[in-house]
C-alpha positions in Angstrom: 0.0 0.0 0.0 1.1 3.1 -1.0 0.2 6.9 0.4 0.7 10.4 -1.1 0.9 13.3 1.2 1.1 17.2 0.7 4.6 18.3 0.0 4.2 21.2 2.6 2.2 19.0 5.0 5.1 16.5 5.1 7.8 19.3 5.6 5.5 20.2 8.7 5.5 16.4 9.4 9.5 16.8 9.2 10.4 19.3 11.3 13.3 16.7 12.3 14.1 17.3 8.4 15.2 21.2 9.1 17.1 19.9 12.3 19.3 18.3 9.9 17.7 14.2 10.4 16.9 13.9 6.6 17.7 16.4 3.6 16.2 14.0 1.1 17.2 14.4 -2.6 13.6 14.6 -4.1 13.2 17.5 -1.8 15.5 18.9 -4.5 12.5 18.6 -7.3 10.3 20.8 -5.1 11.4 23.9 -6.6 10.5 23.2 -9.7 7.2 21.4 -8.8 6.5 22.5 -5.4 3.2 21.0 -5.3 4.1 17.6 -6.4 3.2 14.7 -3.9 5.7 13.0 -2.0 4.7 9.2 -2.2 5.2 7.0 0.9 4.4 3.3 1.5 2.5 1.7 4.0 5.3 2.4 6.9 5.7 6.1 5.9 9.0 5.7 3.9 10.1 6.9 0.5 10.2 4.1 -2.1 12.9 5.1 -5.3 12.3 1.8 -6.9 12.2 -2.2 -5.3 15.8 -2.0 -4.7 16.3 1.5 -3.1 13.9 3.2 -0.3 14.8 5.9 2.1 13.6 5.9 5.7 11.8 8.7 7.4 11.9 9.5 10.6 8.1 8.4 12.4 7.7 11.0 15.3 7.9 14.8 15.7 9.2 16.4 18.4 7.1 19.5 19.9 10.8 21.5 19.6 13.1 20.3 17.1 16.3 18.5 18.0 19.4 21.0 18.0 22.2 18.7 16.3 25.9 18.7 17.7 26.9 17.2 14.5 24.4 17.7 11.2 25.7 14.7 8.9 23.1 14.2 6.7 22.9 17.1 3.7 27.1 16.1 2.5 27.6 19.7 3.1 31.1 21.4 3.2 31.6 22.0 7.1 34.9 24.5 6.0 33.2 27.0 4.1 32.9 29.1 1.8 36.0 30.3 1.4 37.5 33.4 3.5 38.1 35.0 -0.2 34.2 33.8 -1.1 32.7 35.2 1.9 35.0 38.7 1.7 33.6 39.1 -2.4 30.2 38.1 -0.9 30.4 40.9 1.8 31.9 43.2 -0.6 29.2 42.7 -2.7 25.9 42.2 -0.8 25.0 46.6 -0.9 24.7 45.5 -4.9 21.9 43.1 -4.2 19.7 45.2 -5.8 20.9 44.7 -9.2 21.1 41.8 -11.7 24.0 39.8 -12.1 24.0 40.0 -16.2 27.4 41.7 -16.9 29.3 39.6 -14.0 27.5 36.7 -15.1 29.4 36.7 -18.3 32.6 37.5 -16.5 32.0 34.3 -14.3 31.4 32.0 -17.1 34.5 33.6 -18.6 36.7 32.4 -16.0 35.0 28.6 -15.8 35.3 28.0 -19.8 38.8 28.8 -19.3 39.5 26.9 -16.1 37.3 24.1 -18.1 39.1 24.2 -21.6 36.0 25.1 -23.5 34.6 28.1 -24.9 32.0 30.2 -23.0 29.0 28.9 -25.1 29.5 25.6 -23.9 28.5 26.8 -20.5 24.9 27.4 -19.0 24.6 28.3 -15.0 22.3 27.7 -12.8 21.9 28.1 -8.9 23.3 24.9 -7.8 24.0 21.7 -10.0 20.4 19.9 -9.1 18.8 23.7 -10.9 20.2 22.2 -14.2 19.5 18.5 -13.9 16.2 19.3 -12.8 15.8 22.0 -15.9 17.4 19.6 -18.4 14.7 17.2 -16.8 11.8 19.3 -18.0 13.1 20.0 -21.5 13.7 16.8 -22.5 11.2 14.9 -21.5 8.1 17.4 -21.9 6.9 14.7 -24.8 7.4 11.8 -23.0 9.8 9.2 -23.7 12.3 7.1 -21.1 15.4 8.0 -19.0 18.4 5.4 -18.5 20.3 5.3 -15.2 22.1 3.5 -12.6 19.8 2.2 -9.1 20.8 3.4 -6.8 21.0 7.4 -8.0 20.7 10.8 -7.1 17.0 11.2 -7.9 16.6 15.1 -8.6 16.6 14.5 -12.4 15.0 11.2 -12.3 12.0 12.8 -10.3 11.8 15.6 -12.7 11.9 13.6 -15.5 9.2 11.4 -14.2 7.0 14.1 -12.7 7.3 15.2 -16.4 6.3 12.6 -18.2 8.7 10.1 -18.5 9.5 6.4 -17.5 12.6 5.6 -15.7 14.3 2.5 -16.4 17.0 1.6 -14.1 20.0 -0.9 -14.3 21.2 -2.0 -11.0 24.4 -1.1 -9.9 27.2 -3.8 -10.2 28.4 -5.6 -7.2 31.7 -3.5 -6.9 29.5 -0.4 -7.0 29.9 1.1 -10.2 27.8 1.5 -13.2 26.9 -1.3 -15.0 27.5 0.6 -18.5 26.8 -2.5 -20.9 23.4 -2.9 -18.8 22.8 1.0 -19.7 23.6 0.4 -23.0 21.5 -2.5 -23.5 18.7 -0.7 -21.5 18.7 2.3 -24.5 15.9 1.9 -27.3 13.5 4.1 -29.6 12.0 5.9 -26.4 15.1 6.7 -24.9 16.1 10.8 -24.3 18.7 10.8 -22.4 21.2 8.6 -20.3 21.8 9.6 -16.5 25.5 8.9 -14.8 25.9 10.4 -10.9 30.1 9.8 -10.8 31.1 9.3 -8.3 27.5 7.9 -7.6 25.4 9.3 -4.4 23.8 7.8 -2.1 27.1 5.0 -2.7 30.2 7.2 -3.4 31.4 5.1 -5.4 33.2 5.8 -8.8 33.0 4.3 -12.2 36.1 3.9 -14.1 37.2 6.8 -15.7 38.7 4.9 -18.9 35.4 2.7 -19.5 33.1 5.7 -18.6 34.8 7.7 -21.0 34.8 4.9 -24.0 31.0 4.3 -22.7 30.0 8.3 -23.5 32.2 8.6 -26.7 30.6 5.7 -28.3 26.9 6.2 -26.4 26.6 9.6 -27.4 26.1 9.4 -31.0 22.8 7.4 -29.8 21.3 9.1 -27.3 22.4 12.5 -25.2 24.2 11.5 -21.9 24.4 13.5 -18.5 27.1 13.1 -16.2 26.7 14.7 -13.1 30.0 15.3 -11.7 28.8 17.1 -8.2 31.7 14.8 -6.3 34.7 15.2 -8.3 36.0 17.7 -6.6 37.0 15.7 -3.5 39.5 13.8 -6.0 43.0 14.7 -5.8 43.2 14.4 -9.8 39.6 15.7 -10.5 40.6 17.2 -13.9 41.6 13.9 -15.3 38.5 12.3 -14.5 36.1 14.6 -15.9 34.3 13.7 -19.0 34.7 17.4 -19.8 37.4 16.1 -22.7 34.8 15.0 -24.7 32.9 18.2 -25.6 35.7 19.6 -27.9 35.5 16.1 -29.4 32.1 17.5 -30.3 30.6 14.6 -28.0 26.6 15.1 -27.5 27.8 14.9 -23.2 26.4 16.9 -20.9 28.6 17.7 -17.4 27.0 19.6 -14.3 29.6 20.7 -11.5 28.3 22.5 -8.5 30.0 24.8 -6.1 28.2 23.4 -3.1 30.7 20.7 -2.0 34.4 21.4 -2.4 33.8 25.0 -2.4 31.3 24.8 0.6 29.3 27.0 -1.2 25.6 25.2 -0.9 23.6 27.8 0.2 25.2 30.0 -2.4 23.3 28.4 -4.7 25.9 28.5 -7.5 26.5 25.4 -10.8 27.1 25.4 -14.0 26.8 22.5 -17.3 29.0 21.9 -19.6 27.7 20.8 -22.9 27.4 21.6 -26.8 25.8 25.0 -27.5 23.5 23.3 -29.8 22.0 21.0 -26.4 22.3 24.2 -24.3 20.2 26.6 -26.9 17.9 23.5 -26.8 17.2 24.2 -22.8 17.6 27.6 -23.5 14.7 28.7 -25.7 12.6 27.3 -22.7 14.2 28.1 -19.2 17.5 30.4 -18.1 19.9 28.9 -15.6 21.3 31.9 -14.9 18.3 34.0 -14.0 18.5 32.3 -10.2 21.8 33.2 -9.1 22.5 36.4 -7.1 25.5 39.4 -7.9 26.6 39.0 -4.7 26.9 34.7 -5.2 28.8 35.2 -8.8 31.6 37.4 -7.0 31.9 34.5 -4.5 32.0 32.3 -7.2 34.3 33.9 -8.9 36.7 34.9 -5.5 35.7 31.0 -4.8 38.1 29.6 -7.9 40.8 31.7 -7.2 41.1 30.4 -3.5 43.2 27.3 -4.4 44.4 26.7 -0.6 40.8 26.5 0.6 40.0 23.6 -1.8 43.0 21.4 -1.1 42.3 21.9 2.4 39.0 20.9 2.1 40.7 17.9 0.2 42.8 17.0 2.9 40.8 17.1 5.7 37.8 15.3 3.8 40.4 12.6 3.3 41.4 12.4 7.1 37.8 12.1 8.2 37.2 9.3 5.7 40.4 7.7 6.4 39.0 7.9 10.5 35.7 6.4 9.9 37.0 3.8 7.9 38.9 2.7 10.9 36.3 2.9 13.6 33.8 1.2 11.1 36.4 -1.8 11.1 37.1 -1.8 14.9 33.5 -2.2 15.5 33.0 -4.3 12.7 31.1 -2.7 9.9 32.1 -3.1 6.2 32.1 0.1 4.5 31.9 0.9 0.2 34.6 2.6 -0.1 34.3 6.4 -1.0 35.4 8.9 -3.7 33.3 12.0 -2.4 32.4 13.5 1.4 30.1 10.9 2.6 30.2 6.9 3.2 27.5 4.3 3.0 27.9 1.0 5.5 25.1 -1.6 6.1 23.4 -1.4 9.4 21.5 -4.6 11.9 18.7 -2.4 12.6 15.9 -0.7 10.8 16.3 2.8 9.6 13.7 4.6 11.7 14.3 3.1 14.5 18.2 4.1 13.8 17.4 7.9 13.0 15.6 8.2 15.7 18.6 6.6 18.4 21.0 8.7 16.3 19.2 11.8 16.5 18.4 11.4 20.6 22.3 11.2 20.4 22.2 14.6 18.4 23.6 13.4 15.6 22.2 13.3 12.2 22.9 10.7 9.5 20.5 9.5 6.5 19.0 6.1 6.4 18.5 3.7 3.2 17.0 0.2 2.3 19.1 -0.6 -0.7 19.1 -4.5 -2.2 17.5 -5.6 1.0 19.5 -4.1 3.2 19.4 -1.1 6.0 22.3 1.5 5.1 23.6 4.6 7.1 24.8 7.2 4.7 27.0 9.9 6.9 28.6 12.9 5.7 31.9 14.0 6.6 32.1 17.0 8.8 34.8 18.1 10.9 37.1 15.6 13.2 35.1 16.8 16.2 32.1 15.6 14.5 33.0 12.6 13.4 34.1 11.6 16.8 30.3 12.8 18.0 29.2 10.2 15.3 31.5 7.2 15.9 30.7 7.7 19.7 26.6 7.5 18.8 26.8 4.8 16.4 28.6 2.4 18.9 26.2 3.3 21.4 22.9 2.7 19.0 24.4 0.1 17.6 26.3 -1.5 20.4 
């Protein structure tokens, strides 16, 4: 059995959710359809598909619980930068005006720092603006979307709420795409292929030679989107971007954000990279740009320059992932190893009942049901945090 509620009854219902217990990604769809349902089965979860659900939490508190450490959103606990939030300062007194000129001047600086040309760029106010725009645009006439299960939904939802049909091809069992299952999933209907690399809610990566072979040879059948939201958290990012392929004239679109190695996520600041020919496509119906403030495209822009503040974002991602690891294998937990600011590890207990001992502890974490089993998904925050959540979890879990 199967219930829809109000989207703004249920964000009354989860007042846990603005404490930080669940940031869920179809959340990310409401802008764009904030009326949509949310659909929950019979024990008031969130079913993606039969091998993917995502637990809610069942009670609401009267007051909401204040979190010592907010784990759930994989949000940058280190910023923005110091030179993002002195541009952002700077320029908040020009909030008044529209960002059109320094607009231009941003996507300037990313074709160059990108290797492309400035019409293969089209913002948008965070990287889920443009999936969720590309979404609508290609799919107002129907037709099917190919992508990995588990995924980041926000385009998938979109694409649905559209119009569409999903069809999804289950991860493989080392956690990457299964690309010859995608490519065998592709027929008459299909508008566009979906690749999350590395892949939330897993954080797992896809080989960068095959992936690249994959969207080469893919592309001349179908338009592929590869949302690259994680990459940053890479110490050789640049060589595992599928960016190479536009001036190969490759029919691949890329979405980068500046809300996770940049920290900027409340900024509200992304861009694609794709052929002007798919981007005047989106274009003639929606502008990505329109949503992003003068005072954001200075951080932006102070953002790139500050090349300190991303490696040490890097680095101390890296330690926190490197000290979880080792506390999930002292208390026994297997882990999927991780190429972006989060980890997923299987859990002996079901999800609600585990947000709700977690968040008691003041800790929150996400909660997943994926191929059967009960998964915690925990973003990295800052040492101090993640010795809040090791603490919790061997107490809950204990």
């Amino acid at each position: 059995m199967k219930t829809t509620v109000n989207r703004r009854d249920w964000l009354k219902r989860g007042a846990l959710t603005a404490a930080g217990v669940v940031a869920a990604p179809y959340l990310s769809y409401g802008g764009a359809f904030p009326l949509q349902p949310i659909t929950l089965d019979s024990q008031g979860n969130v079913p993606y598909t039969p091998f993917f659900k995502e637990y809610l939490p069942n009670a609401v508190a009267e007051e909401p619980v204040k979190l010592l450490a907010k784990l759930n959103a994989n949000e940058n606990p280190y910023g923005p930068s110091p030179m993002a939030v002195s541009a952002m300062q700077k320029y908040s007194p020009k909030g008044n005006r529209y960002a059109w000129k320094e607009l231009f001047s941003l996507i300037e600086k990313i074709a160059v720092d990108e290797g492309v040309t400035a019409d293969n760029i089209m913002m948008g106010p965070g990287s889920s603006d443009l999936l969720e725009k590309t979404a609508m645009v290609f799919f107002k006439d129907g037709g099917n979307i190919v992508s990995a299960d588990p995924a980041y939904m926000s385009l998938i939802k979109v694409a649905q709420a559209t119009g569409a049909t999903w069809k999804p091809v289950k991860l493989k069992e080392d956690w990457s795409h299964d690309l010859a299952g995608m490519e065998a999933a592709i027929d008459a209907d299909t508008k566009l292929v979906y690749i999350c690399n590395p892949n939330n809610p897993t954080g797992s990566m896809t080989d960068h030679e095959e992936l690249i072979d994959f969207c080469s040879r893919v592309s001349e059948k179908v338009p592929i989107f590869v949302d690259e939201a994680y990459l940053g958290f890479l110490d050789d990012a640049a060589k595992k971007s599928m960016v190479s392929l536009i001036n190969k004239g490759k029919n691949v679109m890329i979405a980068r954000t500046f809300s996770k190695i940049q920290g900027m996520a409340g900024l509200r600041v992304g861009y694609m990279v794709a052929q002007p020919e798919t981007l005047g496509v989106i274009q003639k119906i929606t502008r990505g740009g329109m949503g992003i403030s003068l005072p954001s495209v200075y951080a932006a822009m102070a953002s790139m320059e500050d090349v300190a503040f991303k490696n040490k974002s890097r680095k101390l991602n890296k330690e926190c992932r490197e000290y979880v690891y080792k506390e999930l294998k002292r208390m026994g937990f297997d882990y999927v190893p991780s190429y972006t600011s989060f980890i997923i590890f299987p859990i002996e207990m079901e999800g609600k009942a585990f947000l709700e001992k977690m968040t008691a502890k003041k800790v929150g974490v996400r909660a997943f049901e994926i191929y059967d089993k009960n998964w915690c998904r925990v973003s990295m925050g800052t040492m101090e945090e993640m010795k809040l959540f090791t603490a919790a979890l061997e107490e809950v879990l204990a």
